[in-house]
N, C-alpha and C positions, 0 to 999 in steps of 0.2 A: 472410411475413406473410399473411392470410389476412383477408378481409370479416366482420363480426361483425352477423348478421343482425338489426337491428330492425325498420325498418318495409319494408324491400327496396326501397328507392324509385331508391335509388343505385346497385346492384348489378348488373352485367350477366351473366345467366345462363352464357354460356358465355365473356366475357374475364376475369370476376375470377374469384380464389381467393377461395372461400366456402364449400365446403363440408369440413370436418376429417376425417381420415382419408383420403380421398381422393384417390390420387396424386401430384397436382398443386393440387390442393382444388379442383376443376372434375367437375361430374358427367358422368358418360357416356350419350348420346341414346340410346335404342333404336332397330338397326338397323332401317333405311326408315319411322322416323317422322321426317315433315317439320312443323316450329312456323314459328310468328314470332314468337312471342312472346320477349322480349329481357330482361325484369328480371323480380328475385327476388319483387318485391309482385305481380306475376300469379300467383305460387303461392299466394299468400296469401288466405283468405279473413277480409276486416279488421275486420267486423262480428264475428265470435267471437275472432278472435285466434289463428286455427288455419291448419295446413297445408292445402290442400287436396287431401285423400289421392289421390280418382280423379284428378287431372289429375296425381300427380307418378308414380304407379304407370303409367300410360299412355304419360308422356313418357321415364322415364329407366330405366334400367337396376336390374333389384331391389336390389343391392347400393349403389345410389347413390341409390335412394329411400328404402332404410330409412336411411342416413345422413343424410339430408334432414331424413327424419321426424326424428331424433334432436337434434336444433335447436330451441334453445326459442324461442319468441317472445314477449315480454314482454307481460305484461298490457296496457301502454299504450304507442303507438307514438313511438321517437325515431329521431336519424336513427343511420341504419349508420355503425358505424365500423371502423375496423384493431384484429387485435389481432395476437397469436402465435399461431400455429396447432397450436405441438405442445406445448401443456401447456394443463391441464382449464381453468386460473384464464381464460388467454386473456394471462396477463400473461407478459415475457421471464423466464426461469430461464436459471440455468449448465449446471445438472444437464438441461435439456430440448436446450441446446444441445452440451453432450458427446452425449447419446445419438446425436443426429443425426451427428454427427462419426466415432461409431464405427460408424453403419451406414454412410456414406457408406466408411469406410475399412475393408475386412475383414481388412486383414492385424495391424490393430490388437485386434482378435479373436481372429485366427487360425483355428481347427475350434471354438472357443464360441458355441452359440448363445445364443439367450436368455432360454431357459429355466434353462442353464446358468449363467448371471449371475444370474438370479431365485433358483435353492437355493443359490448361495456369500451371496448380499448377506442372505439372510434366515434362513440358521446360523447354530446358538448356540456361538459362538464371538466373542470378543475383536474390536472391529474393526481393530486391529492386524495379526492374524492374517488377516485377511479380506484385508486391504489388500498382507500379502508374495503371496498364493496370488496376485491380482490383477498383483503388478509381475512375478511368474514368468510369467502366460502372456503377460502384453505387453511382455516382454523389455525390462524397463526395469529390473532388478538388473541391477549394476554388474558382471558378470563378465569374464573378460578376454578371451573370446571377442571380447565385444559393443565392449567397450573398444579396444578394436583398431582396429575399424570405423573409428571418432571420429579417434586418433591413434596413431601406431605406441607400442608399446612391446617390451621387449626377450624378455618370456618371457610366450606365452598359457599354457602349462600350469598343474593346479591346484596349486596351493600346498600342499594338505592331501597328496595326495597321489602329485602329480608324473608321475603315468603318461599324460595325455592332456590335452588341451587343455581348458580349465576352459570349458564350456557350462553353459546350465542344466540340460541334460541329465544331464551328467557328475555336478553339486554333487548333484541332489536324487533320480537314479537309479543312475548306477552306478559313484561313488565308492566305495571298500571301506570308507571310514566310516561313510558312509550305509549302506550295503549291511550291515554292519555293527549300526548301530545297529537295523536292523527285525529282525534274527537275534535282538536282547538282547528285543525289543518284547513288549507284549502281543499284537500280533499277528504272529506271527513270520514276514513273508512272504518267498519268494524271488524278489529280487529280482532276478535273470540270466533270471527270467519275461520281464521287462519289460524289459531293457536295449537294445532294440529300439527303443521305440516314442517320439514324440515328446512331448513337456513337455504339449501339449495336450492330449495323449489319455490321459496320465495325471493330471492335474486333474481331467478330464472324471471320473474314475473313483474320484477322493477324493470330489469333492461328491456323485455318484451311484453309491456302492458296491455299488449291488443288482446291476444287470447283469449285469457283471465277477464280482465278488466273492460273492454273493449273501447281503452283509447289510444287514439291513433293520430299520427300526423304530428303537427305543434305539440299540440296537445301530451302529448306520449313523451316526446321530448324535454318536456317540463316536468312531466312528474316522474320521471327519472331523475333529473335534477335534483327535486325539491325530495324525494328520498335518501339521495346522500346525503344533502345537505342536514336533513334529520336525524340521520342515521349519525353524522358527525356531530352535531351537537348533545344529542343522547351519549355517545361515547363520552366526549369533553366532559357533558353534565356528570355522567358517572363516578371520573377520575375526581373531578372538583371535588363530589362528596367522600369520597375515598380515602383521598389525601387532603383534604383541604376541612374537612369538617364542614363544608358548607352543607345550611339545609336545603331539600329539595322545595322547590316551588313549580307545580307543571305552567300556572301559568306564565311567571317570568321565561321559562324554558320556549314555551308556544311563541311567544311574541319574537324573541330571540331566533328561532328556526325561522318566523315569516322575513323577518327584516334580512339576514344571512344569504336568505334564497332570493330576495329582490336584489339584490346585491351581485349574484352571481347572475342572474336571469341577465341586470343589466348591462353586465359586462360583455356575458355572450351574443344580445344582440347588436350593441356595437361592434363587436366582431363582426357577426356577419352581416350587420348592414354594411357597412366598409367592405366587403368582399362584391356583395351582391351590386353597389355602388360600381364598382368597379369595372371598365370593360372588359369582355373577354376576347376581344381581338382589336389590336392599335394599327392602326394604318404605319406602313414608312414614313419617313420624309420625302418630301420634293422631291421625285424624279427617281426615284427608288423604288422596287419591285421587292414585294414581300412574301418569300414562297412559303405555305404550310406543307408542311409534310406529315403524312400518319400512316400505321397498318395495324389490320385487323387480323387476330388470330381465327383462322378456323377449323375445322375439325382435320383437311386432309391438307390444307391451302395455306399461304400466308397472302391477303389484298394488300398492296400499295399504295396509298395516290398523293397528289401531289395538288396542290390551287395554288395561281401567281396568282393577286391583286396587286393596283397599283398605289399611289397613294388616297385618291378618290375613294378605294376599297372597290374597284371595277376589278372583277375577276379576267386577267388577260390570255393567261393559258392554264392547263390543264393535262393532269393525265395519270392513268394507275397501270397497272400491271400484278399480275399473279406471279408467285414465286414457290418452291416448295419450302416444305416447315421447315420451322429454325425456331428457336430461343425469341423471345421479343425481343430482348437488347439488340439482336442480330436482325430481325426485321425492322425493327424502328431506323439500324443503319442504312439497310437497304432502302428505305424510303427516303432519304437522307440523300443519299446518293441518287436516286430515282430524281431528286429534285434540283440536284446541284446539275445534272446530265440533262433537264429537260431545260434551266436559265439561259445552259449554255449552248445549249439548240439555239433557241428562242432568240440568244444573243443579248439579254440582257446584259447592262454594262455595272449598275450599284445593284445589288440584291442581299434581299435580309431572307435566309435558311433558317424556319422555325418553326421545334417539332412541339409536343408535347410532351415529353416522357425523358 
């Protein structure tokens, strides 16, 4: 939990958690400055409703003043209260409490970092598909390696193909099916490259094929794709024979992964051809002024600005302004209001306010 700064009255500078991002959400003094000062409303100057920059720049460490700065202070003062500290709203999420869960635990990760979570969760692919490449690296498919662990059973080797003990290793690198199936592939790699390495550091190598591989662009984007889609079908294949007594055929399996991934390919570029189709900015109607509004974060700054067009798409006025830091949601409002204050200069009489965010 963490302090949620209004009027700082409550707030003890260095016993509560208050400030977000912050280690501990407690700011760090600058070596051999000595305060007395104890609460957060001594930062504050209460007549404007602002930070007081020279005294936080003075007292705390850069990296714990720009965070400071980065705190909004509400127009009109109430009292501090508790919120959540690792998500923007302030309010508890599931999804804010996994995240913290998997950095406190790195083997639940394993060699992924977090960039690496950021290109698997926002590829165009299925989220199905998202979600096996996901239970592969946190060793949460049911293999009999892993099964074993939990409770004895009588036979870890793989079922598909009986030569070695069924890892994830084994299933998605150097099973001769699989092994097999990327020989039939559009991309026909050899895999006894790879029969080395572990589950991690070839994930690492599907979402980001440049590196490794050196494809890139479309390109890179497909055969990410055409990897789950393998990847799922090899699993299915497995379970068929598993449970199902079906025999193995790599080729029936090859044809199946091509046809699967044309199927997924073509979905997604109908997706995004309908997006790219799509304009990115609509004029009003008749006689109606359509203001945008945006801001940019910057390192000490927050920029404003604002464009009227009309319906022609003739840009009729204009105008930005600096502000200091704040929250995006809190800048985006200010620009917001940056827009609705310059209509009404301007005198517009129908106006369409539209941000982005």
């Amino acid at each position: 939990m963490c302090h949620k700064v209004r009027d700082g009255r409550c707030i003890n500078i260095w016993d509560d958690p208050w400030v977000p991002k912050e280690p501990d959400f407690r700011p760090k003094l600058k070596a051999g400055v000595a305060t007395n000062i104890l609460l957060v409303a001594k930062l504050i100057h209460h007549e404007s409703r602002q930070w007081d920059r020279e005294k936080i720049f003075e007292l705390f460490e850069s990296q714990s003043a720009i965070r400071i700065l980065n705190i909004h202070i509400p127009a009109f003062p109430k009292c501090d209260t508790l919120c959540w500290g690792l998500s923007p709203s302030g309010e508890f999420t599931v999804k804010s409490a996994f995240m913290l869960k998997m950095q406190q635990s790195s083997t639940s990760l394993g060699s992924m970092h977090e960039e690496h979570w950021k290109m698997l969760w926002k590829s165009k692919m299925h989220e199905r598909l998202k979600l096996l490449l996901w239970r592969i690296v946190c060793k949460c498919l049911l293999v009999r390696e892993i099964l074993s662990k939990r409770f004895p059973i009588p036979n870890i080797s793989c079922p598909v193909c009986g030569e070695e003990a069924e890892t994830v290793e084994h299933v998605f690198i150097r099973c001769p099916i699989t092994v097999q199936a990327w020989a039939n592939s559009i991309w026909p790699l050899n895999m006894n490259v790879f029969k080395d390495m572990n589950i991690d550091q070839w994930i690492k190598i599907i979402i980001n094929p440049l590196e490794k591989l050196k494809i890139q662009g479309k390109e890179a984007r497909e055969f990410s794709l055409f990897v789950a889609v393998l990847y799922d079908q090899v699993w299915k294949n497995r379970n068929q024979t598993m449970w199902g007594n079906q025999p193995v055929d790599s080729i029936k399996l090859s044809i199946q992964i091509n046809k699967v991934f044309s199927q997924h390919k073509q979905a997604w570029l109908s997706i995004l051809g309908n997006k790219e189709n799509s304009p990115s900015w609509k004029p009003p109607p008749l006689g109606w002024i359509k203001c945008n509004f945006d801001a940019a974060m910057k390192p000490n700054k927050v920029v404003l600005a604002v464009v009227c067009r009309d319906s022609n798409g003739s840009i009729v006025a204009a105008d930005s302004q600096e502000d200091c830091l704040g929250e995006p949601l809190w800048a985006e409002s200010k620009a917001a209001l940056l827009a609705a204050s310059l209509a009404r200069k301007e005198g517009f009489a129908r106006v369409v306010i539209e941000g982005d965010a």
